[in-house]
N, C-alpha and C positions, 0 to 999 in steps of 0.2 A: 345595378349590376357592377358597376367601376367599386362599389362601397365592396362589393363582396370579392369580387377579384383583389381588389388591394387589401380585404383581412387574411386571404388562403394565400397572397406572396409572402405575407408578414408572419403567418404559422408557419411558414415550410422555410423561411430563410434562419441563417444562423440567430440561435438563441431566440427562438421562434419555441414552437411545440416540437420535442423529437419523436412523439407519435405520428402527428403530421407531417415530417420530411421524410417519416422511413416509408411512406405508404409510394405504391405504383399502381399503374393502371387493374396488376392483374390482382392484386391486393382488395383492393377496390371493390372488385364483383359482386362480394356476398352482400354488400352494403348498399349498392345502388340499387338489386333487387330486394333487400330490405324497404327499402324507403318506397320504392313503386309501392311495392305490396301496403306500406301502408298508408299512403295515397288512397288506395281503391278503397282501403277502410273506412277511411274518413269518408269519402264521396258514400258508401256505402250506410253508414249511421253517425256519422259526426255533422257540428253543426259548422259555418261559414270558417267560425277562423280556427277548427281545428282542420281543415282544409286547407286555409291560406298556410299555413305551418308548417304542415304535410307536405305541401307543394314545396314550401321551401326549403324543407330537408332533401328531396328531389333536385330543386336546381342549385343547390349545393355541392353534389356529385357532380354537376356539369362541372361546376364553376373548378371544384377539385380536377378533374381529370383533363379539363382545359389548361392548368398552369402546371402541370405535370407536366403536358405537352409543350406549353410556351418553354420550360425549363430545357425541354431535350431538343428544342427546335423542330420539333415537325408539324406541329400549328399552332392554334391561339383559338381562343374564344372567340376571337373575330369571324375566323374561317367555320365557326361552329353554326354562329348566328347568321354567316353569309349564304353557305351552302343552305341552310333551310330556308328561306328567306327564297334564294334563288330557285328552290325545288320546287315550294308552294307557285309560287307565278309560274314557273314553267309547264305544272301540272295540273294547273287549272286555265286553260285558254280558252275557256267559255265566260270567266270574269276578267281576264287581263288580255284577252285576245278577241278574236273576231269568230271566233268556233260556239256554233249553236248547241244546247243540248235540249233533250225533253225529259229526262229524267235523271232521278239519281244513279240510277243501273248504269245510264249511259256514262256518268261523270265515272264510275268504277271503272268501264271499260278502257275508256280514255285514257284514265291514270294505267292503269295495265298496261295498254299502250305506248304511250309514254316512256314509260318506267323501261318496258324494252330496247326502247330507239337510242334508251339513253346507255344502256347494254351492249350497243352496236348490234342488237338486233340475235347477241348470243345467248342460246337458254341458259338459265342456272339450272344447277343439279337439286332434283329435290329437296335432298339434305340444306341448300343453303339458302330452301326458302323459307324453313322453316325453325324461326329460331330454337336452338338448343337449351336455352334458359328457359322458356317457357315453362308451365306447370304442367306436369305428366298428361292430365285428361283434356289440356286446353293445346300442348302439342301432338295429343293423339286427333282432336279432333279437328286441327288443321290437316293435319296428316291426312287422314280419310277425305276431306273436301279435298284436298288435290289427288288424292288416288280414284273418286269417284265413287266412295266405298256407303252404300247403304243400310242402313239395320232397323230391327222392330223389334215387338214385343217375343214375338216367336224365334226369330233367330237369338235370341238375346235366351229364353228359355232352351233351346236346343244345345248349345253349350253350356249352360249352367248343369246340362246332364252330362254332359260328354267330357269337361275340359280335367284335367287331370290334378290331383293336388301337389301342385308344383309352380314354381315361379313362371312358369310358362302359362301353365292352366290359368294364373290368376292373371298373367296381363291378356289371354283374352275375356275371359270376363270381364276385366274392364274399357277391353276395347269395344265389345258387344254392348255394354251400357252407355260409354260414349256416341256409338251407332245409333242407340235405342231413342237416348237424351234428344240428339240431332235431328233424328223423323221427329220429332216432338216440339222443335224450334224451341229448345232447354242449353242453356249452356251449362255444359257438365262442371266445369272448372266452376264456378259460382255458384250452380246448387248447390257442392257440396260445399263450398267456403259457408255458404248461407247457413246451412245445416249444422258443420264444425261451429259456428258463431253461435248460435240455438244451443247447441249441448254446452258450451262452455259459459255461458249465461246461467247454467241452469246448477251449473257447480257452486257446491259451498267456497266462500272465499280462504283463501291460504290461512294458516294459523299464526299468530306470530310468535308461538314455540319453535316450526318447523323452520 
């Protein structure tokens, strides 16, 4: 990690990469979810080291947006790897403390808990629990778990009659199949990833006229 923090100061200082000095945190975004996304890919049909790779195009991003911050002063990579570090042990006191559990539901709750105290005990607003970068059907289906929101095969056909051809109509149908996915213990966001992967598998490859 020193090897990679000391090649991202060495791009971004004078007569470094001017790619690399002009980039910022908010610059950044499209890129770090670039790289998750293709993470999951790899974990998904790659084999060991195009994973390791994957991964390290991942902590790359850290390591970037870490000396962006050491440059402005408002942290360090230190304080990246501290606060997790201190999070894990704090939220697990059934391995670093003297707190029993009997399940893994229990360790959820706990972390839940937790996670509030550490809140001072203030709710967030739903909006900020669930993150905005997520992929459309994987933060709708966060969404519905925290709303309580249930669906099936029928309610799912009852608006496929009803909903209107319109950008409205279509996000509930697709909230309705999120629903439906859900009673099915399907995650919606990676079925269809699974399925977009299948169809494009199934394409003739690019020409090298075009």
């Amino acid at each position: 990690m020193r090897d990679l923090l000391t090649t991202m100061r060495r791009l971004r200082a004078p007569g470094g990469c001017p790619w690399d000095a002009e980039q910022t945190h908010a610059s950044l975004r499209p890129y770090l979810l670039e790289e998750a996304a293709e993470a999951v890919d790899a974990i998904d049909s790659g084999g060991p080291a195009e994973l390791a790779g994957e991964l390290g195009d991942v902590l790359l991003q850290v390591a970037f947006h870490s000396v962006i911050a050491e440059e402005e002063g408002t942290f360090s990579y230190a304080d990246v790897e501290g606060t997790i570090v201190q999070k894990l042990v704090r939220r697990h006191p059934h391995v670093f403390g003297s707190a029993l559990i009997s399940s893994s539901a229990e360790v959820v709750r706990n972390w839940q808990a937790i996670k509030a105290e550490e809140q001072g005990g203030r709710p967030r607003r739903a909006l900020d629990r669930v993150p905005s970068a997520l992929g459309a059907l994987a933060r709708e289906a966060a969404t519905q778990k925290l709303a309580g929101v249930c669906g099936g095969r029928q309610e799912l056909a009852g608006i496929l009659e009803t909903a209107p051809n319109s950008p409205q109509g279509v996000a509930d149908v697709l909230a309705a199949v999120v629903a439906w996915a859900r009673a099915q213990g399907v995650d919606a966001e990676l079925a269809l990833r699974d399925h977009s992967t299948r169809t494009l598998e199934g394409l003739p490859d690019e020409s090298a006229a075009s």
